[in-house]
C-alpha positions as CSV (number, residue, x, y, z in Angstrom):
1,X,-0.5,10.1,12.5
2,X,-4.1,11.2,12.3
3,X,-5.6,10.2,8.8
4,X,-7.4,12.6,6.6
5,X,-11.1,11.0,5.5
6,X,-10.6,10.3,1.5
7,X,-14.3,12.5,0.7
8,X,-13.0,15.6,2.3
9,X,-9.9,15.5,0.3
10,X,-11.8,15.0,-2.8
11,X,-14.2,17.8,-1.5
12,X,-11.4,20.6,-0.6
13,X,-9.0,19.7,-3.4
14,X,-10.9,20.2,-6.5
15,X,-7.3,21.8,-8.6
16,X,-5.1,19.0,-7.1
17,X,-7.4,16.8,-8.6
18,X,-8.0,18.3,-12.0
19,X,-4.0,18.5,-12.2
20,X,-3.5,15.1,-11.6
21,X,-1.5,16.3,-8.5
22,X,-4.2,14.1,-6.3
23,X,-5.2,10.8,-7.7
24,X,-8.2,8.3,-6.8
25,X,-6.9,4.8,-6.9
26,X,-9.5,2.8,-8.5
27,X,-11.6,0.9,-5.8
28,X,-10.4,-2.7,-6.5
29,X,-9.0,-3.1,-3.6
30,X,-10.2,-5.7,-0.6
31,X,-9.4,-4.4,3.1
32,X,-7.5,-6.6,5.5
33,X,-5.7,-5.4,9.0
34,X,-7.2,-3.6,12.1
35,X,-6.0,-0.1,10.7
36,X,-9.1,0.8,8.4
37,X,-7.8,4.4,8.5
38,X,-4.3,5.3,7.5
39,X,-1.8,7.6,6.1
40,X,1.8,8.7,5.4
41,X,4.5,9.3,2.7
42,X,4.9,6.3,-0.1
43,X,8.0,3.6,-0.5
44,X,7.8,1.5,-3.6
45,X,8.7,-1.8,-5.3
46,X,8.0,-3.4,-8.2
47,X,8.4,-7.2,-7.9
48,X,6.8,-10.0,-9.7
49,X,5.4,-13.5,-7.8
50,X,8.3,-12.5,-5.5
51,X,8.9,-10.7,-2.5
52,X,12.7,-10.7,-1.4
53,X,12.5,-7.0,-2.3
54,X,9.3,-6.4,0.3
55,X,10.5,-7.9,3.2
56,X,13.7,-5.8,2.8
57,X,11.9,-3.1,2.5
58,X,9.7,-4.0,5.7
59,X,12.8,-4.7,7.4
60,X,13.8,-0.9,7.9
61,X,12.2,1.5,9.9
62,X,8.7,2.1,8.6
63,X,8.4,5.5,10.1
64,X,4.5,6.2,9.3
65,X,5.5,5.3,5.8
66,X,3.4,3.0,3.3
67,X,4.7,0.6,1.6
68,X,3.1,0.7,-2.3
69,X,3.6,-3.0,-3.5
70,X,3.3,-3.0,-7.9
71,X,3.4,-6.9,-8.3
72,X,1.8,-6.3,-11.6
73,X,-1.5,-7.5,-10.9
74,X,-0.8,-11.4,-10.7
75,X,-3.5,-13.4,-9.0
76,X,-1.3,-16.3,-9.0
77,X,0.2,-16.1,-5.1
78,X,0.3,-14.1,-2.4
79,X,3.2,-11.0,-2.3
80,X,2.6,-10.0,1.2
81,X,1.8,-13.0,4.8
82,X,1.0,-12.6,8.1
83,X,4.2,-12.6,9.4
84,X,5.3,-9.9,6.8
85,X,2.5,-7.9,8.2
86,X,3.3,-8.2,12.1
87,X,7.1,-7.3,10.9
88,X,5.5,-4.0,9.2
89,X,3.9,-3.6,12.3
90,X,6.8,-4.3,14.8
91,X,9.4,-1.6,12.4
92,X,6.4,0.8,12.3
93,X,4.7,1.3,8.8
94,X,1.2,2.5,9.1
95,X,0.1,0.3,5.7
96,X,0.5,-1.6,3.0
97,X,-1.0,-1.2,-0.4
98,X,-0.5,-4.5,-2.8
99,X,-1.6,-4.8,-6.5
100,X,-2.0,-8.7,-5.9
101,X,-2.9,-10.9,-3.3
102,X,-2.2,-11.6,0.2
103,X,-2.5,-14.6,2.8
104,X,-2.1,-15.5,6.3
105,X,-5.5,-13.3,6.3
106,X,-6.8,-14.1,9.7
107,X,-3.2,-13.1,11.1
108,X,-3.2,-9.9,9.0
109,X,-6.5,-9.0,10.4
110,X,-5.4,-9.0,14.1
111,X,-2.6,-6.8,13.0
112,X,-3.1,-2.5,13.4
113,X,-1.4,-2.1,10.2
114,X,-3.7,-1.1,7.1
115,X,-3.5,-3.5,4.4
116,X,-5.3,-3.2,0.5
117,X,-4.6,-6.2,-1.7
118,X,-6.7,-7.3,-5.0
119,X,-7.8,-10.6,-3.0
120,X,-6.0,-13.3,-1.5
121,X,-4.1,-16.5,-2.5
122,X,-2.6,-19.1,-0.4
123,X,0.3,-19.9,-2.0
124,X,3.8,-18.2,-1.4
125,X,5.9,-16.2,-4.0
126,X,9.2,-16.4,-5.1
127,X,12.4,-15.9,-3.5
128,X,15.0,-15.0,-6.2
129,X,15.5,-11.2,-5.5
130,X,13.9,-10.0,-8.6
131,X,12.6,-6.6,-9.2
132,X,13.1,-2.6,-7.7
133,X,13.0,-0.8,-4.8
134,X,12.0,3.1,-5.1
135,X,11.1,3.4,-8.7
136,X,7.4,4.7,-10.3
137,X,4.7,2.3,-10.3
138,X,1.5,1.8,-11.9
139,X,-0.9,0.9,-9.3
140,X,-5.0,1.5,-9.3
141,X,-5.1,3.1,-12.5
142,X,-2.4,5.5,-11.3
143,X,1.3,6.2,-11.4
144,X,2.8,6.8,-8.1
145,X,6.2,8.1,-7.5
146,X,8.0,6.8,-4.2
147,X,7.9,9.6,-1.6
148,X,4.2,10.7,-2.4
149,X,1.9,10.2,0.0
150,X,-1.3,7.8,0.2
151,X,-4.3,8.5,2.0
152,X,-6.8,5.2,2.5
153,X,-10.2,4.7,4.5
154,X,-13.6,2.9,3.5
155,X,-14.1,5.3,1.1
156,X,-10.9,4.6,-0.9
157,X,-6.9,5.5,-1.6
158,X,-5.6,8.6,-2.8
159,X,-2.4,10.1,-4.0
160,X,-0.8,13.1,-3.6
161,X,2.5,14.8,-5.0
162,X,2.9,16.5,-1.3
163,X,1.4,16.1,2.5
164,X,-2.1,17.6,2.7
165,X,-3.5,19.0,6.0
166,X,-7.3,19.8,7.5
């Protein structure tokens, strides 16, 4: 899937924008994975310091899609690893968006999956099962709804209610 470059969204959807039908992420996020560049339409969960829920959702065929990780900000262990990324690669999801940390960064970074996490941490998370799969987050300053799309480069991540095209 080729990926749309962030500006030229911003630059050719000025109503989208004001509607709040487009939304810039706020640019907190650090990049990790081969795939500087992606795109596709959004799953969600909302877990906290635990990530049953994730590798579920990696689990099932990625199709393109990106998986939009709300783990509520915590800087206290890593949601997402290496091997959870190779698995994302392996099923087929173009990225990975996580607001909270990561680890296993060196292995992340040989993987062609996009990955956008607020830092990394090297301890593990939980593994009780706790949280949602598919619901609204709040991630970046922005609520995103699962089946939206995302839109990330070096520029930054945007949302949109629907696909876009050139």
């Amino acid at each position: 899937m080729s990926c749309l470059a962030t500006a030229d969204i911003c630059d050719t959807n000025i109503s989208p924008l004001s509607s709040g039908d487009l939304r810039i992420l706020h640019p907190v996020f650090q990049k990790y994975g081969q795939s500087q560049a992606f795109s596709g339409p959004i799953a969600t969960v909302k877990v906290f310091e635990d990530n049953v829920l994730v590798k579920q959702l990696l689990e099932t065929k990625g199709e393109g899609r990106v998986l939009v990780i709300d783990g509520r900000g915590s800087m206290r262990c890593a949601l997402v690893g290496g091997k959870l990324v190779q698995l994302a690669q392996r099923m087929g999801w173009s990225g990975i968006v996580v607001n909270g940390c990561v680890r296993d960064v060196d292995e992340i970074n040989l993987c062609q999956v996009g990955v956008r996490a607020l830092g990394s941490h090297p301890l593990r998370p939980g593994k009780k099962g706790w949280g949602e799969k598919h619901v609204g987050v709040y991630v970046g300053g922005s609520f995103i709804g699962d089946g939206e799309w995302l839109y990330a480069d070096n520029d930054g991540v945007i949302v949109s209610k629907f696909q876009l095209s050139i």
